[in-house]
N, C-alpha and C positions, 0 to 999 in steps of 0.2 A: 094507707100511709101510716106511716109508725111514727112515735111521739117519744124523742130524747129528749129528756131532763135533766139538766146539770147543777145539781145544789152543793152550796158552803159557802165561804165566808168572801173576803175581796178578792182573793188570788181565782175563785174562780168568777165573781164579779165582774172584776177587771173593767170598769166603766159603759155597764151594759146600760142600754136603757130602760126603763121604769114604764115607759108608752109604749113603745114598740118592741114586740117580742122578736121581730127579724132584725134588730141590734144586739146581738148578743156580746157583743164588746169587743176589747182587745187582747182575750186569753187565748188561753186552751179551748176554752167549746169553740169560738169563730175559727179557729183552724181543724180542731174536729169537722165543724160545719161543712168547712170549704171543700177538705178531703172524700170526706163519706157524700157529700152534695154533688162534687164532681160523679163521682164514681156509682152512685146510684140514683141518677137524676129523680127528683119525684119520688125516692120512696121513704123520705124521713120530714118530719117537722121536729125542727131544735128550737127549746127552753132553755132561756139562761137565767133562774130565780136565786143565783148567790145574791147575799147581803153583806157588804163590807161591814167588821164589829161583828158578825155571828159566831156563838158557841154555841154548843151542840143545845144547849138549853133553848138559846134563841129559836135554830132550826126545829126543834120541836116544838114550841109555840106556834110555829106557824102552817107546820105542819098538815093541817087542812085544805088551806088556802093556798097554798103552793105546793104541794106533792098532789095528795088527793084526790083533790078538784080538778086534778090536769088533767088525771087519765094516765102518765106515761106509760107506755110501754118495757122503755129503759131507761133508767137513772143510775145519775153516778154522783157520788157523796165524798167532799173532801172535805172535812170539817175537824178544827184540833187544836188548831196554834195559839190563836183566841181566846179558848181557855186554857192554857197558859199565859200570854203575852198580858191581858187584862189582869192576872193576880199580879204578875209584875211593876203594870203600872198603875192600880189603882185598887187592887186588892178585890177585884171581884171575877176573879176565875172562877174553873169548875174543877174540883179535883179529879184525878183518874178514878176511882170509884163512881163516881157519880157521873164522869162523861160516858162511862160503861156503864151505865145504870140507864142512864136515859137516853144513850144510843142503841141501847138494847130495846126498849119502849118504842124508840123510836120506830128501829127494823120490823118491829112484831105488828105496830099499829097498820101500817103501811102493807105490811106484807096480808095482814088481816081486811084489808080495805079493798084491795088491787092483789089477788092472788097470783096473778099472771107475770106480776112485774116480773124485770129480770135490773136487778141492782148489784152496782160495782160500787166495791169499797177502794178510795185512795189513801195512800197514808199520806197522814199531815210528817212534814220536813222541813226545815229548818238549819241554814248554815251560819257561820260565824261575818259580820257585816253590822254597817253600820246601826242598825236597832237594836242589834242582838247581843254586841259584843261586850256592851257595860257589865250584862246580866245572863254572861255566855254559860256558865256551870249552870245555871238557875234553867236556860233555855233548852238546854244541851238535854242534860235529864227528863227534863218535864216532859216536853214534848217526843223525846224517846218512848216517855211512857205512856203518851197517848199513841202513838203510833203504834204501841204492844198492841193495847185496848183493842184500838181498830181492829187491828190482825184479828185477833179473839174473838171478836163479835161476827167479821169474814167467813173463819172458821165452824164458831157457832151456828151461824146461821146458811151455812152452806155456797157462801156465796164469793163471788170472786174479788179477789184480793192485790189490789196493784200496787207492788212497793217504789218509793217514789227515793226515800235519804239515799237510801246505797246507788241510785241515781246520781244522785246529787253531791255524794261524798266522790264517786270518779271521775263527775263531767269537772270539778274543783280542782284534780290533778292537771287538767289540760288548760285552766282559766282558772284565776280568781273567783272567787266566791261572789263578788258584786258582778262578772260578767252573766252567774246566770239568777242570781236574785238578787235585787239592786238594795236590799237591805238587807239581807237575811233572812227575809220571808216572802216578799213580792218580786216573781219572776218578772225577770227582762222577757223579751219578746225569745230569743232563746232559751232560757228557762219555761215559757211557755211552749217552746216545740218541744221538749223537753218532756214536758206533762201529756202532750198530743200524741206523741208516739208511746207512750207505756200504755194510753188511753186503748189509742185505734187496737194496738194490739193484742188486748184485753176483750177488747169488743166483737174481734171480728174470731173470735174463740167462745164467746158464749153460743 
């Protein structure tokens, strides 16, 4: 049996539980879950270790305790907006150099730890909505530019890469921006299939 890990910040949290790792909330992994669970009964156990408030700095703190120590097999990393959103409101982001800096540490430690893994990069996204729209130039750029990052560290490090904004910038022509992120950064339950489909199909290509 193979061991999925699903690490970042709330969006992939999404109200998992803390006690039981077969709660893995209301995102993207529990419907990953459901699909890959249906379809190959028995041959997967899913992790859901986001932390709502994580920047990449956070996820490498913990690093040991939650990737490491798990064993995965496969993990998938969305981690971005956070630090941005946190310089915004309270001035303690991470800048693009240093989320590149320490999501690079990050990749190497891990990959140095657990050679076998097989890790998916998602980019962090970000649409125009209620949290976002005070500090929209501020949001727009920033987290454009950690989504570069991402890509770069993907590339880097040979690994695959799921682009999620240009998603999210055409499902915005067919629906409002709050239909699939109900602020700008926390998908709806459609925004969450949303993220499941660029996932599974990422996945089932490694």
């Amino acid at each position: 049996m193979k061991t999925i890990l699903f690490q970042g910040d709330s969006i992939t949290d999404a109200g998992r539980s803390r006690e039981d790792d077969n709660n893995t909330g209301l995102g993207y992994p529990t419907l990953v879950k459901g699909e890959l669970g249906f379809e190959h009964p028995g041959d997967f156990t899913f992790i859901n270790r986001g932390i709502s408030g994580n920047r990449v700095v956070d996820l490498y703190a913990r690093m040991k305790i939650d990737i490491i120590n798990l064993k995965p097999d496969v993990m998938s990393i969305l981690i971005g907006v956070n630090d941005v959103w946190h310089e915004v409101e309270r001035q303690n982001g991470v800048a693009a150099e240093k989320y590149e800096k320490i999501y690079s540490m990050l990749i190497e430690e891990i990959k140095e730890a657990l050679p076998d893994i097989k890790i998916m990069i998602l980019e962090p996204f970000v649409l125009k909505a209620s949290a976002t729209e005070k500090e929209w130039d501020t949001f727009h750029t920033e987290v454009l530019k950690r989504a570069e990052k991402a890509k770069a560290i993907a590339e880097k490090y040979d690994l695959p890469f799921i682009p999620l904004q240009d998603k999210f910038d055409q499902a915005e022509k067919l629906m409002p921006a709050n239909y699939w992120l109900r602020d700008g950064v926390h998908p709806t339950t459609m925004g969450h299939e949303l993220i499941k489909r660029e996932w599974i199909k990422t996945f089932k290509s490694l």
